[in-house]
C-alpha positions as CSV (number, residue, x, y, z in Angstrom):
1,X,105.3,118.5,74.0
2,X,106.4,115.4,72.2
3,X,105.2,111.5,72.8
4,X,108.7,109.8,73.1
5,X,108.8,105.6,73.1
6,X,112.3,104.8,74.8
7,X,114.2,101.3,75.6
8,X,114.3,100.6,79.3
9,X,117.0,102.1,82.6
10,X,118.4,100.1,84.7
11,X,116.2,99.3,88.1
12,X,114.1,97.3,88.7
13,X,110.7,95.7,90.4
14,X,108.6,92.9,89.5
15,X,104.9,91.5,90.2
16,X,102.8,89.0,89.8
17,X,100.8,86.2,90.6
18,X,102.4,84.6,93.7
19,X,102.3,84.2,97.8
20,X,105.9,83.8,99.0
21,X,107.7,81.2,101.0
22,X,111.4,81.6,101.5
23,X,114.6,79.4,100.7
24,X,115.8,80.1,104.0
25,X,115.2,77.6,106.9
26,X,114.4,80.3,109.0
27,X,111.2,79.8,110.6
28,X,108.6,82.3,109.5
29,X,107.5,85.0,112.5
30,X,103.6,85.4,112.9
31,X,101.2,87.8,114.0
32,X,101.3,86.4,118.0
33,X,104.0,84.0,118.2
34,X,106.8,83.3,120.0
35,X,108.8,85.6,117.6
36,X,106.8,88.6,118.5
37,X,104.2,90.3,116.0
38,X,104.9,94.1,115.2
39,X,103.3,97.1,117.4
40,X,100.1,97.2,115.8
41,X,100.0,93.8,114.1
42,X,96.9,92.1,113.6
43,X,96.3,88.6,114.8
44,X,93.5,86.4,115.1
45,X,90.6,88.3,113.0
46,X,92.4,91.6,111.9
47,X,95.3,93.5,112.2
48,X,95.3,96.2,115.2
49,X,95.1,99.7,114.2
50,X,96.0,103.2,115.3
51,X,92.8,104.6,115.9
52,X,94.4,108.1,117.4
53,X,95.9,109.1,113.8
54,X,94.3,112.2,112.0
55,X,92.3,111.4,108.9
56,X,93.7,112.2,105.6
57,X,91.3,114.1,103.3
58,X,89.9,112.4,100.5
59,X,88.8,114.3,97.0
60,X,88.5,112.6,93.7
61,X,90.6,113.9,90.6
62,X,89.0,112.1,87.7
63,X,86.1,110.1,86.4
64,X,88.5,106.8,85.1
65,X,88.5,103.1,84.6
66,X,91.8,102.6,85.4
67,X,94.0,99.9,83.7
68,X,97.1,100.9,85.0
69,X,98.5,103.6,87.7
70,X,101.6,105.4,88.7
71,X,102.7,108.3,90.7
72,X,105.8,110.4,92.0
73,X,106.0,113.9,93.8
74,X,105.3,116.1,90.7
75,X,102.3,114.6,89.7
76,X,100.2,111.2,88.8
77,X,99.4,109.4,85.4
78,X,97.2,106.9,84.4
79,X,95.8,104.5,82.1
80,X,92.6,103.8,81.0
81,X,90.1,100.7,80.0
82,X,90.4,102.2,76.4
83,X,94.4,102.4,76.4
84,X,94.3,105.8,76.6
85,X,97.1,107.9,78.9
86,X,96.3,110.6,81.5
87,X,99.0,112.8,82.7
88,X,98.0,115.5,85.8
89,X,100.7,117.4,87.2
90,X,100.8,118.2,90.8
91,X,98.4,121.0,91.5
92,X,96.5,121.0,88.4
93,X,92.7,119.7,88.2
94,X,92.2,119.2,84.4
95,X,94.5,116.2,82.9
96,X,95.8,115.9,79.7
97,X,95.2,112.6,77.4
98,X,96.9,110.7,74.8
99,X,95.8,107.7,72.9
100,X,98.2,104.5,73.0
101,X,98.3,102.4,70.2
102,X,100.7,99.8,71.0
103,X,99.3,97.7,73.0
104,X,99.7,98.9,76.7
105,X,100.0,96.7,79.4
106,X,99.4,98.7,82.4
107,X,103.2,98.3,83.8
108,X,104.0,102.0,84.2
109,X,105.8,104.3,86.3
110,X,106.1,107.9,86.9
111,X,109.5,109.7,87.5
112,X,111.6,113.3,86.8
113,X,108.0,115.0,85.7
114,X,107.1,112.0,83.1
115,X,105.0,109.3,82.7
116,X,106.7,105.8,81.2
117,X,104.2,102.9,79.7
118,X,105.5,99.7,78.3
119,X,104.0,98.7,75.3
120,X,103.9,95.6,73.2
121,X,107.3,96.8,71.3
122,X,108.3,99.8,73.2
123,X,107.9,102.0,76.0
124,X,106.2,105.2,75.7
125,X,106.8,108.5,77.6
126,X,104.9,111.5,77.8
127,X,105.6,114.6,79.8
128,X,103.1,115.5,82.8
129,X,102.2,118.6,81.2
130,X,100.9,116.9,78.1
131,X,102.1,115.3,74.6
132,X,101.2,115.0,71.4
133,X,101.4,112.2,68.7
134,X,103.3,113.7,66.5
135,X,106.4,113.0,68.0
136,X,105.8,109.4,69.0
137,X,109.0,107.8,67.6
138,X,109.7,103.9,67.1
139,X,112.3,103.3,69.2
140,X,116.0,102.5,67.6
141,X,118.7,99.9,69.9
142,X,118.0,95.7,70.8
143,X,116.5,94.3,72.5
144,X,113.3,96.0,72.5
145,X,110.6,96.7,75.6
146,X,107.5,95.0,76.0
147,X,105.1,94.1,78.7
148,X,107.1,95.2,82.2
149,X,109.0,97.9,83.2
150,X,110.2,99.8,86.2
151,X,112.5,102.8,87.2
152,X,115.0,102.5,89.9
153,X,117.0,105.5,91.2
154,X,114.7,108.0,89.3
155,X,117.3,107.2,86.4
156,X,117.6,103.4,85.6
157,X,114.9,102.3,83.4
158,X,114.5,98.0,83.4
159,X,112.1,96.1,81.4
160,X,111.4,92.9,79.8
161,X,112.6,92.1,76.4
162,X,109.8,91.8,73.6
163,X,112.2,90.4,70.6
164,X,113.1,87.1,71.7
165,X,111.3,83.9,73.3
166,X,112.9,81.2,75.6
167,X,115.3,82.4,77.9
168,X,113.6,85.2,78.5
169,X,115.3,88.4,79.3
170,X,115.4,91.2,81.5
171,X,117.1,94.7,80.1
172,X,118.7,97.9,81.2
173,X,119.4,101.2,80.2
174,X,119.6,104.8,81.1
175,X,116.8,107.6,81.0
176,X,117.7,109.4,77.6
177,X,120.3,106.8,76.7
178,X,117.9,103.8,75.8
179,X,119.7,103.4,72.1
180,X,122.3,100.9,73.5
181,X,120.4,99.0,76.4
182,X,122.3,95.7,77.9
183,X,120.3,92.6,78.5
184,X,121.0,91.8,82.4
185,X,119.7,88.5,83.5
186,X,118.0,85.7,81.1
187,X,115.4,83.5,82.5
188,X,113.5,80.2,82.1
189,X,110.2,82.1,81.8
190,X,108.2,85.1,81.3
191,X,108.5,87.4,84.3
192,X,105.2,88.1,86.2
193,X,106.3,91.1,88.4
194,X,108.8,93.4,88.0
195,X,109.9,96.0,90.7
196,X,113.0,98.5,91.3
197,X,114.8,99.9,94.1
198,X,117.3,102.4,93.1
199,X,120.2,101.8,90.9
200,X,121.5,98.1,90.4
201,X,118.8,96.6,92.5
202,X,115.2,94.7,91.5
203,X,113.2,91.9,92.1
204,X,111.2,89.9,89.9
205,X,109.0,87.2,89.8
206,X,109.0,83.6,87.3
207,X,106.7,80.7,86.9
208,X,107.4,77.0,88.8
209,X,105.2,74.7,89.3
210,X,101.8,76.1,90.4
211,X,103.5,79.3,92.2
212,X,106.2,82.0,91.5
213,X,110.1,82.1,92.5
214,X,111.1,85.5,93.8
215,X,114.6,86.9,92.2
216,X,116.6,89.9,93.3
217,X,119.0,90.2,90.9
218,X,120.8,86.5,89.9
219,X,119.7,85.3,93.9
220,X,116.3,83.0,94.3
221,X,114.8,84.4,97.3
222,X,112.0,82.1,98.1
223,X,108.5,80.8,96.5
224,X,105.3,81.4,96.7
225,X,101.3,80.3,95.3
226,X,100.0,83.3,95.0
227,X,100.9,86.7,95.1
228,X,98.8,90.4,94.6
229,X,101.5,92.9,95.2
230,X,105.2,93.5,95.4
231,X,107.7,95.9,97.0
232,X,111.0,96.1,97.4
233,X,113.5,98.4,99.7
234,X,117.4,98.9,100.2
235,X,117.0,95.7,102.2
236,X,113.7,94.1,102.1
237,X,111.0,92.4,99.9
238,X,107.6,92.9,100.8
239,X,104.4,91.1,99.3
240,X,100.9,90.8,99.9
241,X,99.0,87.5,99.1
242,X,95.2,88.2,99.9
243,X,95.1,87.5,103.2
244,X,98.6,88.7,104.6
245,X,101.8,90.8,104.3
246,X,104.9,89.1,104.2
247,X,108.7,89.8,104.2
248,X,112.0,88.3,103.4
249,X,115.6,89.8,103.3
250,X,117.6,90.5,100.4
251,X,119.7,86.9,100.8
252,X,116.3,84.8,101.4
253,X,116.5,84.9,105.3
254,X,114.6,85.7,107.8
255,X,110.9,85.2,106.2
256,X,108.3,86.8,108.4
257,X,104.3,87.1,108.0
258,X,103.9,90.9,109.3
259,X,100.2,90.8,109.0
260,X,97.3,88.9,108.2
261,X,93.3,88.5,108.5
262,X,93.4,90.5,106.0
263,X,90.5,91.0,103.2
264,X,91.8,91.0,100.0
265,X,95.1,92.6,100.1
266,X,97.0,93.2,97.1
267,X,99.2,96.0,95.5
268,X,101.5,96.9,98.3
269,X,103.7,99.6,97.6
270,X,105.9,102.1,99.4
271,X,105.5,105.2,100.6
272,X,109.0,106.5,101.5
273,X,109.6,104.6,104.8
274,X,105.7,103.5,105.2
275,X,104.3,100.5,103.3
276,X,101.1,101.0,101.3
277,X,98.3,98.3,100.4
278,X,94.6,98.5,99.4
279,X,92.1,95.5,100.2
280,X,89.0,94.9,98.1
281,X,87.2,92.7,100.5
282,X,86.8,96.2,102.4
283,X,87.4,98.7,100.5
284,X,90.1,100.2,102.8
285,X,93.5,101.6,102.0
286,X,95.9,100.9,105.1
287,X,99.6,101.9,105.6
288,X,102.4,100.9,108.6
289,X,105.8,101.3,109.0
290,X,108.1,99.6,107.5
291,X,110.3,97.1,108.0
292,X,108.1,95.8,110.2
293,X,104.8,97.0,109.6
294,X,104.1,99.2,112.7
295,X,101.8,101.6,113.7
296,X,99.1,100.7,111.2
297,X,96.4,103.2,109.9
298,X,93.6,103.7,108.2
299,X,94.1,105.9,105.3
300,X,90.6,105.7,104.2
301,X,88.3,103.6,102.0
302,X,86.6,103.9,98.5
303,X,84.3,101.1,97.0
304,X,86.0,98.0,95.1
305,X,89.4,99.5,95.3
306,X,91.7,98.0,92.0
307,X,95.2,99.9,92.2
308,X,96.9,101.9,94.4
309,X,99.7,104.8,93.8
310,X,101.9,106.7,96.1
311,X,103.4,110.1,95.0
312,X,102.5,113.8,96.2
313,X,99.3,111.9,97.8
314,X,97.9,108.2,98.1
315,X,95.7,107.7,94.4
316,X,93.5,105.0,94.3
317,X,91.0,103.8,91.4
318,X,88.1,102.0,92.6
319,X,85.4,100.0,91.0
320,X,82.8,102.7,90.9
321,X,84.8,105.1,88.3
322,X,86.4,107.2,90.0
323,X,90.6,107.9,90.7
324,X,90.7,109.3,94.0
325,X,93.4,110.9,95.8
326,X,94.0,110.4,100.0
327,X,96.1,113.5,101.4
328,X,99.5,112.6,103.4
């Protein structure tokens, strides 16, 4: 199998470094107030949680420092402390491994049986079943990848252009027709988070003042100080900011807080309809339902948690060396 870099498709998701407030007046709705908090939402010291649902089983598929992480249904992928790339295809045990030499970020995704990585200059892509470097290629087309990329749709492939300074852009193009990919949106700075949603539809987060503006597509959807995770859905963004879960619509309305007390939330993610998140001030991995973040669970817990992956199972890499994997 061959080690492909590509140019970007077009979908998109950011992340970054930013809690979220909303350009909307509407007020935002709390855990407990007047609004009404979700089923299951935490107030006070803790969100509540469904202590009646089964236990998923936990195993541990690799000894790994992980740098960066990303999974789908036919397998997971990846990246190491040393910039090195680990494919594992659903049902195997042993995974195959690559060394990067570009520069990896850790901004990868997984999607039709490969693994993407953006590089300094490009973005790589290796098949689950294993690569080789003898058919890593530069990649030919403008602009060129570099830093953060997402998938949307399974197909559309976005990314942030490398080439250029100030405005900064965001680019598109097709999985297997990167040669021509169109620069979508320019911005004022370099994007912190990108995330994707399905074709045409991505958020992304830019630098102002001492926070972050949220942006799906050309629409400023609020602010925020800090942020630790981003999600996005046909109609929502989610985002995680240590202590809480948050969510706005798609136009900036309707900001809501969905939980909080929490302990060091970050790296929310989705799950089909379930929202994901891990918290390193516990060690626990928690899901709800989404749009509201019902029902929440336990999924289970591993020490120092650092990233979190959903895809044929829950992966998780944790701060004692190990990648573990959580049963749905």
């Amino acid at each position: 199998m061959r080690l492909r870099a590509v140019l970007p498709v077009a979908a998109l998701v950011l992340g970054a470094c930013a809690s979220f407030s909303s350009s909307s007046d509407d007020a935002a709705v709390t855990p407990g107030s007047e609004g009404g908090a979700p089923d299951g939402g935490g107030g006070g010291d803790g969100p509540g949680v469904d202590e009646d649902a089964a236990t998923p089983e936990k195993t541990i598929v690799a000894k790994a420092n992980v740098k960066g992480l990303a999974a789908g249904l036919q397998g997971v992928a990846w990246l190491d402390d040393g910039d090195k790339l680990f494919t594992l295809p659903k049902g195997e045990t042993n995974p195959n491994s690559i060394y990067l030499g570009d520069h990896p970020s850790g901004s990868m995704a997984v999607s039709g049986g490969s693994a993407y990585v953006a590089q300094k200059q490009n973005v790589a892509s290796c098949r689950l079943t294993g690569c080789s470097t003898e058919g890593l290629e530069t990649p030919i087309g403008q602009p060129k990848a570099g830093g953060l990329m997402a998938i949307g749709g399974g197909s559309e492939l976005y990314f942030t252009d490398s080439d250029i300074s100030a405005p900064y852009r965001l680019a598109h193009c097709m999985l297997g027709a990167c040669k021509t990919p169109t620069a979508v949106i320019a911005v004022s700075s370099a994007p912190k988070w990108l995330v994707a949603a399905g074709a045409n539809r991505f958020v992304y987060a830019i630098t102002a003042g001492s926070g972050l503006d949220f942006y799906i597509g050309n629409t400023r959807v609020g602010a925020a100080p800090t942020v630790t995770g981003v999600a996005l859905d046909a109609k929502y963004l989610y985002w995680t900011d240590d202590g809480a879960i948050h969510r706005v619509d798609d136009q900036g309305a309707g900001e809501a807080v969905l939980q909080q007390g929490l302990r060091g939330a970050r790296e929310v993610t989705l799950d089909g309809d379930r929202l994901v998140w891990i918290e390193t001030g516990s060690g626990l991995v928690r899901r709800c339902d989404a749009p509201d973040c019902k029902n929440i669970t336990e999924i289970g817990s591993v020490p120092q948690p650092t990233h979190v992956a959903a895809g044929d199972g829950i992966f998780v890499s944790s701060g004692d060396g190990n990648l573990y994997r959580f049963s749905r």
